[in-house]
C-alpha positions as a Python dict, from the first residue, in 0.01 Angstrom:
ca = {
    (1, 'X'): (0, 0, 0),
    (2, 'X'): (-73, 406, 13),
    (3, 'X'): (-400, 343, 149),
    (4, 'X'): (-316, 96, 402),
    (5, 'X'): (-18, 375, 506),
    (6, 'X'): (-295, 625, 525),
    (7, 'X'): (-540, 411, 678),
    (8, 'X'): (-238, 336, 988),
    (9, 'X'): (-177, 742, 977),
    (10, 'X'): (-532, 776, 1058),
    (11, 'X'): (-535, 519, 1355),
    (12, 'X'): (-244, 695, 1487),
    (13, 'X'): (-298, 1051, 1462),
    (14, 'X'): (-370, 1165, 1813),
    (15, 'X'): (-616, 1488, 1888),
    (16, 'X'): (-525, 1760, 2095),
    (17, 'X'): (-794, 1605, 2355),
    (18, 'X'): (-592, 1290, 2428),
    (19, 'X'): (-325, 1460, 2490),
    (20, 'X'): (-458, 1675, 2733),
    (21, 'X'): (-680, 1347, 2904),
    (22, 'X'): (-318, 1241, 2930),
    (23, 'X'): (-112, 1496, 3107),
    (24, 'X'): (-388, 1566, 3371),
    (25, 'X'): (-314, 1187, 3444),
    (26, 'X'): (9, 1193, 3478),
    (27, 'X'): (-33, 1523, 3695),
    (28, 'X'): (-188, 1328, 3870),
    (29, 'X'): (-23, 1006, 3945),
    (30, 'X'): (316, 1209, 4006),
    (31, 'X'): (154, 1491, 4244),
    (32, 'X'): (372, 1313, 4525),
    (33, 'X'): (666, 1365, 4409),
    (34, 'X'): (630, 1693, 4216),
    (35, 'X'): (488, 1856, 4531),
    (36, 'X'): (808, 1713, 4730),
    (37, 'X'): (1016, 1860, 4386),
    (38, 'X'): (821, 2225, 4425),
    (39, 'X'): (891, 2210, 4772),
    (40, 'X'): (1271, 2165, 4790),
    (41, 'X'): (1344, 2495, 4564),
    (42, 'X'): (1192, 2779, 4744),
    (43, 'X'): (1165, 2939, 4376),
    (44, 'X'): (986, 2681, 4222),
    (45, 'X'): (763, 2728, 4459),
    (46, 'X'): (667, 3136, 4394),
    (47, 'X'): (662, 3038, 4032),
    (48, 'X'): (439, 2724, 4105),
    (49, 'X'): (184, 2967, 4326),
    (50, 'X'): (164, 3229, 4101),
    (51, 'X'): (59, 2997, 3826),
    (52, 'X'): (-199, 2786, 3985),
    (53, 'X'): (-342, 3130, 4089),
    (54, 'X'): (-352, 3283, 3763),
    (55, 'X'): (-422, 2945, 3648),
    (56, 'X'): (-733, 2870, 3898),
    (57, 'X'): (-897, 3215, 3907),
    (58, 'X'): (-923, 3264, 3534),
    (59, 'X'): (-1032, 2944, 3434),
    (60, 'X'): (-1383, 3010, 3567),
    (61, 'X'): (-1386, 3283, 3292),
    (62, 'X'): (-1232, 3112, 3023),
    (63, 'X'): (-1483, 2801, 3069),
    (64, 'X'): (-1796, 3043, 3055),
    (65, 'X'): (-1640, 3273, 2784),
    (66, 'X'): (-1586, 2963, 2521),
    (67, 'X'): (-1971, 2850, 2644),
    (68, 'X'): (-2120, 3158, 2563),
    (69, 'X'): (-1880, 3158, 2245),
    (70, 'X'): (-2043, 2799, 2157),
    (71, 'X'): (-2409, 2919, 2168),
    (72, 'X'): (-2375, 3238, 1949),
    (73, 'X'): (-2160, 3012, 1706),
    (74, 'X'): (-2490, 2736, 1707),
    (75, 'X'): (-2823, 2998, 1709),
    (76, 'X'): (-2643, 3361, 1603),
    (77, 'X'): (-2527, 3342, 1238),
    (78, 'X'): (-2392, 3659, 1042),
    (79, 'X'): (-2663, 3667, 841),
    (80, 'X'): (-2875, 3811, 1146),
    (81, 'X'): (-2595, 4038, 1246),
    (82, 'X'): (-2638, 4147, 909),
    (83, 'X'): (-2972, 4218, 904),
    (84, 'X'): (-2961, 4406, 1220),
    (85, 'X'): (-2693, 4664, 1109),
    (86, 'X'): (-2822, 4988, 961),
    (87, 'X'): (-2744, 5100, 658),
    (88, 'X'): (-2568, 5401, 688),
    (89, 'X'): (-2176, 5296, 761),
    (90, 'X'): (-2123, 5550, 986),
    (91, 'X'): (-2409, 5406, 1222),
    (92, 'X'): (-2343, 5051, 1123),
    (93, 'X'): (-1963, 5100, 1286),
    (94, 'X'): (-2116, 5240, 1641),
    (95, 'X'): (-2344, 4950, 1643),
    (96, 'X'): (-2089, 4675, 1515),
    (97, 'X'): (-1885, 4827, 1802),
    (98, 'X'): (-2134, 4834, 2107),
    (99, 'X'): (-2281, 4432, 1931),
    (100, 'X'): (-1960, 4312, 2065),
    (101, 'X'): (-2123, 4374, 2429),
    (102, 'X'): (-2390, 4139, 2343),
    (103, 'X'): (-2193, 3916, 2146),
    (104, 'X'): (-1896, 3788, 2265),
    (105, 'X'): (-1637, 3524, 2142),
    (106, 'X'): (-1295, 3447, 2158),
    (107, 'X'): (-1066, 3618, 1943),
    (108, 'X'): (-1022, 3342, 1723),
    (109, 'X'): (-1383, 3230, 1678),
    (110, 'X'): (-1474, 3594, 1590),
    (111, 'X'): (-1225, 3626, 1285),
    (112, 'X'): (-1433, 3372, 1098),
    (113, 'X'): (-1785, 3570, 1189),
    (114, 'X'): (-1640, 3903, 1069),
    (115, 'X'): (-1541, 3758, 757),
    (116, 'X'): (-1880, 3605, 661),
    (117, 'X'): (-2023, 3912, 750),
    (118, 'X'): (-1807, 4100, 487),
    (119, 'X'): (-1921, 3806, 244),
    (120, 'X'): (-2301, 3879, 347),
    (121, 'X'): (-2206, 4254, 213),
    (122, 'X'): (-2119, 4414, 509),
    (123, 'X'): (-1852, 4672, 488),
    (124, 'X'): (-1532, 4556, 598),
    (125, 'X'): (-1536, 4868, 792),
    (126, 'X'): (-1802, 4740, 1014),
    (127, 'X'): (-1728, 4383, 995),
    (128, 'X'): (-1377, 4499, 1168),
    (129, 'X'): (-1503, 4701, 1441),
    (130, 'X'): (-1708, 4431, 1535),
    (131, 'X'): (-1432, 4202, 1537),
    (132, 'X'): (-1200, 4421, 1739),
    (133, 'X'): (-1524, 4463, 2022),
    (134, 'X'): (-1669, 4131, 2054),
    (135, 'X'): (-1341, 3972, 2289),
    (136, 'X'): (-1286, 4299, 2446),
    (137, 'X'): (-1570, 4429, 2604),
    (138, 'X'): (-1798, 4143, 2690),
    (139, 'X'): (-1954, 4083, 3012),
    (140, 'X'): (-1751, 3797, 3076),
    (141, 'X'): (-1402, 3989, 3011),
    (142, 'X'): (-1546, 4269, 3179),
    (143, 'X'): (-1637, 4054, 3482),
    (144, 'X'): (-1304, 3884, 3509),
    (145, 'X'): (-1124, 4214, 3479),
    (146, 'X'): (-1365, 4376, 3786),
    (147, 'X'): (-1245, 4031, 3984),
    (148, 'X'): (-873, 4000, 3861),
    (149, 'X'): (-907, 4402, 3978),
    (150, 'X'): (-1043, 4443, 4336),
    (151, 'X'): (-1063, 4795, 4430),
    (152, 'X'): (-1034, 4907, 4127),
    (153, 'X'): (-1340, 4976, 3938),
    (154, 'X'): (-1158, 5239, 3694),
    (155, 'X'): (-1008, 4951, 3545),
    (156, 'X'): (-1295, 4799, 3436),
    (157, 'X'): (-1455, 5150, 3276),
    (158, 'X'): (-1093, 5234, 3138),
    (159, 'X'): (-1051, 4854, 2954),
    (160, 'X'): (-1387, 4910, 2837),
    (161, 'X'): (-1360, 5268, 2681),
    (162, 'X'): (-995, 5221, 2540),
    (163, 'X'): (-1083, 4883, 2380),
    (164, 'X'): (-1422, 4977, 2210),
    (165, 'X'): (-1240, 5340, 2164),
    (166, 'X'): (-993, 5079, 1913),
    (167, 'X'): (-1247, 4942, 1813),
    (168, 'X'): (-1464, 5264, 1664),
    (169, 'X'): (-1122, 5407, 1557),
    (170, 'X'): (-1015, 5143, 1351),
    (171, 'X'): (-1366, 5092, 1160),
    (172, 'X'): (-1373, 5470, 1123),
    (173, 'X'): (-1013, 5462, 953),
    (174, 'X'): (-1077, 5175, 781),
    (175, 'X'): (-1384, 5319, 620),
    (176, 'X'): (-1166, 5631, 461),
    (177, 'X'): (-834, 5407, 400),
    (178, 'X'): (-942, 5057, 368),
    (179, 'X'): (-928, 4928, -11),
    (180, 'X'): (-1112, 4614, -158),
    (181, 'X'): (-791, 4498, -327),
    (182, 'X'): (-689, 4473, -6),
    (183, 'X'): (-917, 4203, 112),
    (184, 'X'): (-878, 3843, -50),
    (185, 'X'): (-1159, 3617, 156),
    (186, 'X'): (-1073, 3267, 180),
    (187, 'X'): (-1199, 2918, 282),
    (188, 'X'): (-1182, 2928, 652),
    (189, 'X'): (-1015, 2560, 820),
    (190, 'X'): (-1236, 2628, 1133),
    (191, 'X'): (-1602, 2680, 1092),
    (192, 'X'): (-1788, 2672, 1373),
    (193, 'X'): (-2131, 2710, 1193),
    (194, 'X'): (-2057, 2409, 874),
    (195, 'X'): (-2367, 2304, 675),
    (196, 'X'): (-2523, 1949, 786),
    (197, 'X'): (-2492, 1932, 1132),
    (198, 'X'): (-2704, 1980, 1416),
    (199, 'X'): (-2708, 2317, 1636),
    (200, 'X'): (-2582, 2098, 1921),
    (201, 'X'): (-2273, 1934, 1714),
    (202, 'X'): (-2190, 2331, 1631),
    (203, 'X'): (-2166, 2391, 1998),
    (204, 'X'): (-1995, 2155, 2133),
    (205, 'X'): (-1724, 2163, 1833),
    (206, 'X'): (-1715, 2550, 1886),
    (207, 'X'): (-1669, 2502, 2262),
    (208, 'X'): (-1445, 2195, 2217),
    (209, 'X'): (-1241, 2402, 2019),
    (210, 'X'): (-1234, 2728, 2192),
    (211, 'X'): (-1171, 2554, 2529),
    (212, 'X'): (-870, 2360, 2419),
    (213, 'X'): (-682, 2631, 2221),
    (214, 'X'): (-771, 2917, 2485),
    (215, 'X'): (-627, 2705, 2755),
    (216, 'X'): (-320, 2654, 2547),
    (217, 'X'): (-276, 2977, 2605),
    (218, 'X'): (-374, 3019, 2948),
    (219, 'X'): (-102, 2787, 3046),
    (220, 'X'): (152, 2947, 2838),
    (221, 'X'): (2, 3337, 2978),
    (222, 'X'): (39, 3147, 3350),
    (223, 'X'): (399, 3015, 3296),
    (224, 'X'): (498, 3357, 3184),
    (225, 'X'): (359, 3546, 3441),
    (226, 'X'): (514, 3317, 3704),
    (227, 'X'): (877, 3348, 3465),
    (228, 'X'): (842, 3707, 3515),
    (229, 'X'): (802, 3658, 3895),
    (230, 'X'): (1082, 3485, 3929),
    (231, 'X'): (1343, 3542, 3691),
    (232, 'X'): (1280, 3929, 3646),
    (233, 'X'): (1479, 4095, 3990),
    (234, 'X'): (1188, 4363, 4163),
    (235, 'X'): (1457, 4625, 4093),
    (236, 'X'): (1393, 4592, 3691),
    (237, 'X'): (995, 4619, 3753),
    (238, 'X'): (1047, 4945, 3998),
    (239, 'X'): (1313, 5122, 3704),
    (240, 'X'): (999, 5067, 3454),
    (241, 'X'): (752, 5150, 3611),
    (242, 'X'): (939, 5488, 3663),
    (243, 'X'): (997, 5563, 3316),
    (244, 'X'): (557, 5556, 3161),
    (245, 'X'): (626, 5565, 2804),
    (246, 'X'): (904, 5279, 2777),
    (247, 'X'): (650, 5047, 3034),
    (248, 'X'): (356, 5107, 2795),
    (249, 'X'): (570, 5005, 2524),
    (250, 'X'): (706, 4728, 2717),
    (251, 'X'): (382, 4602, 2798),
    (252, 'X'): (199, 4628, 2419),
    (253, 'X'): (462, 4413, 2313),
    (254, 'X'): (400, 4153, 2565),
    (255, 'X'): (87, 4180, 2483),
    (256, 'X'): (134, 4078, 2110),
    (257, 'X'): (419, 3807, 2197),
    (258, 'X'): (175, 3630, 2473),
    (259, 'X'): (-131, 3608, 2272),
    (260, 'X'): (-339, 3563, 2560),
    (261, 'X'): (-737, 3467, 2550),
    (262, 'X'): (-897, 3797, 2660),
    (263, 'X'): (-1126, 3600, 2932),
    (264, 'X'): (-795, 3555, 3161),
    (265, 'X'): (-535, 3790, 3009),
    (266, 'X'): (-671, 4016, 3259),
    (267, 'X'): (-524, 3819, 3591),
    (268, 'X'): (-199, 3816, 3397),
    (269, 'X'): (-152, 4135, 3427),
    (270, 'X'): (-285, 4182, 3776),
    (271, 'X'): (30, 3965, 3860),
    (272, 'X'): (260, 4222, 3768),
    (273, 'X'): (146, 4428, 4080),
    (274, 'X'): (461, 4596, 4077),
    (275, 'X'): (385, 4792, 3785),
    (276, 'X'): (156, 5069, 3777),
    (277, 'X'): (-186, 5011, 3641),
    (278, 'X'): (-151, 5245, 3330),
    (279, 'X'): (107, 4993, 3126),
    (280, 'X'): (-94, 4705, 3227),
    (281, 'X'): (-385, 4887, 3122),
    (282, 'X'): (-261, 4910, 2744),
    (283, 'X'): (-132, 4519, 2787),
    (284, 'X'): (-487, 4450, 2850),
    (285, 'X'): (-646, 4700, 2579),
    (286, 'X'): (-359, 4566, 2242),
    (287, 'X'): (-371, 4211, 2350),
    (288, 'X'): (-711, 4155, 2226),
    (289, 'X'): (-755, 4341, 1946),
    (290, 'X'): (-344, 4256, 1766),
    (291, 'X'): (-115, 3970, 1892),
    (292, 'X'): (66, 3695, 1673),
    (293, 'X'): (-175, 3433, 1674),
    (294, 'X'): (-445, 3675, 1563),
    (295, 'X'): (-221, 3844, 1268),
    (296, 'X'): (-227, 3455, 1163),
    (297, 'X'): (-584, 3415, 1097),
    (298, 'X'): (-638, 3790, 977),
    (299, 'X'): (-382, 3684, 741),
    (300, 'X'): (-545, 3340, 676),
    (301, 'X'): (-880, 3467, 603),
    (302, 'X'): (-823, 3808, 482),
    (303, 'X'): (-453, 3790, 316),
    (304, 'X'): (-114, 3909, 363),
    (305, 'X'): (-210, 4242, 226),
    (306, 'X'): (-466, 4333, 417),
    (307, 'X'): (-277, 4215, 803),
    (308, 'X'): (51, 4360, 703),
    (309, 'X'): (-171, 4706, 662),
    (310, 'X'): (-423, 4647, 957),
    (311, 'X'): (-235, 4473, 1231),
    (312, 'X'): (15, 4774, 1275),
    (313, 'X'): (-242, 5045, 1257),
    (314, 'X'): (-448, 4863, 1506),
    (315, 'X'): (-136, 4829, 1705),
    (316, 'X'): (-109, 5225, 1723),
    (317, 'X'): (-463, 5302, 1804),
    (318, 'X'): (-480, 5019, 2078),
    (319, 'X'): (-188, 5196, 2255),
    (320, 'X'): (-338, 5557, 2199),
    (321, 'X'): (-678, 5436, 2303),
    (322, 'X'): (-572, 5260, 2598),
    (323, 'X'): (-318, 5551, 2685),
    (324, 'X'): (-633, 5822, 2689),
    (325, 'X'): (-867, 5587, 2901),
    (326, 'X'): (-571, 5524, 3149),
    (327, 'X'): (-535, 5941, 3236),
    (328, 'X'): (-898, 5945, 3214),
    (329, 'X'): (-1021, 5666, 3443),
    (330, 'X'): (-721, 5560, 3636),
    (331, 'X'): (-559, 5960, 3694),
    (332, 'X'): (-290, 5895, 3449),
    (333, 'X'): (39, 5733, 3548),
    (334, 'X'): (-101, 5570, 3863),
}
């Protein structure tokens, strides 16, 4: 009898795919009517525009970003990161740091590569900085922040510099602070790169995977963006962005409570054009490196101990790294 219940709990479990094959057909069969819904309430509308165009210009991005996340999960494995590190910590951290230009990978695909590295016998010192890097300053992230940014090419250099800044920062403290005690390794649930299968199978998983749970968020970054459109009066955006330090702390929290994907947090933020470009600088710069879903897997694959300790440190450097590249590519509170 337990078998044949499991057996009919296996039949009807449904994947996060169907679900998704589903809604895009009900989208569709309804777009008559919920076009003649959007219409009728004049806010609706703004809040329906703003999120197909956060929606439609990031996906682009996000679809590239998870293919290029797929590939290094199939043909890059730690063990060559490993090898290609130098020995000396201090050098290993600049070079974990600038690999994430080379490298890059959703935050959630690159918690599980920094943790094999440590098991490899990498310093968790350099394993970290790599893992703060990789979904920050990427070509892809840094392409979608150049177009989510017209005219504003200090962006782009100041997103760069403040997130690798965290990045260097953080393996530097972590090097002088950072305790093995600290760091319990543990079976990851995901693994992009599991024994017996084909490099293909790894890549599509990877992708599959990536894909589905980055545009989880995308929707949920797009609906909030749009919320805050709507729902938040112009006055509120004008009295923050007059006082700098409460907007940048405004914004860092966002950043963490969103959880965006880093390939389209960046059009997100260009939403908010009523804010200046410093807060949504830091927004762009703490999202990636420290948000909820990624103090989850630290905490997953690392232990309590070890995010309760690194997660609020990162947290502070994020801000004081973006802060610094803000007045010194973007002319301060602009």
């Amino acid at each position: 009898m337990v078998d044949q219940l499991t057996r009919r709990g296996k039949r009807v479990q449904v994947s996060s795919t169907y679900v998704l094959a589903v809604l895009v057909a009900v989208g569709m069969i309804g777009q008559t009517w919920l076009a003649a819904a959007v219409g009728a309430l004049p806010r609706l509308q703004t809040a329906t525009t703003v999120f197909v165009g956060v929606f439609v210009q990031a996906v682009p991005f996000l679809v590239l970003g998870v293919l290029v996340s797929g590939v290094i999960a199939a043909f890059v494995s730690p063990a060559l990161l490993r090898k290609a590190l130098p020995r000396n910590e201090t050098a290993a951290i600049g070079v974990a740091g600038l690999a994430g230009m080379a490298l890059p990978g959703c935050e959630c695909g690159v918690v599980p590569v920094a943790r094999r590295l440590i098991e490899q016998g990498a310093p968790s010192s350099v394993a970290l900085a790599f893992l703060l890097s990789a979904p920050a300053i990427n070509p892809v992230v840094l392409v979608a922040t150049a177009v989510a940014f017209p005219g504003e090419p200090g962006m782009v250099a100041a997103r760069f510099a403040g997130s690798l800044g965290t990045a260097l920062v953080m393996g530097m403290l972590w090097s002088r602070i950072g305790r093995p005690e600290w760091m319990l390794p543990r079976a990851d649930a995901h693994e992009h790169c599991a024994t017996g299968r084909t490099r293909w199978e790894v890549f599509t998983e990877a992708a599959r995977h990536d894909l589905l749970q980055a545009s989880a968020f995308l929707v949920f970054g797009a609906g909030a963006a749009a919320a805050l459109r709507v729902l938040v009066p112009p006055a509120w955006y004008q009295r923050l962005g007059g006082q700098m330090v409460l907007a940048i702390a405004v914004m860092a929290v966002l950043a963490i409570v969103l959880a965006l994907c880093s390939e389209a947090d960046a059009f997100v933020a260009s939403s908010m054009s009523t804010l200046p470009l410093l807060p949504r600088l830091v927004f762009l710069v703490v999202g990636p490196a420290v948000d909820v879903k990624l103090f989850a897997m630290q905490a997953g694959s690392f232990g309590r101990r070890f995010a309760i300790r690194f997660s609020p440190l990162t947290f502070a450097v994020a801000i004081g790294c973006g802060t610094v590249a803000g007045y010194v590519f973007l002319g301060g509170a602009r």
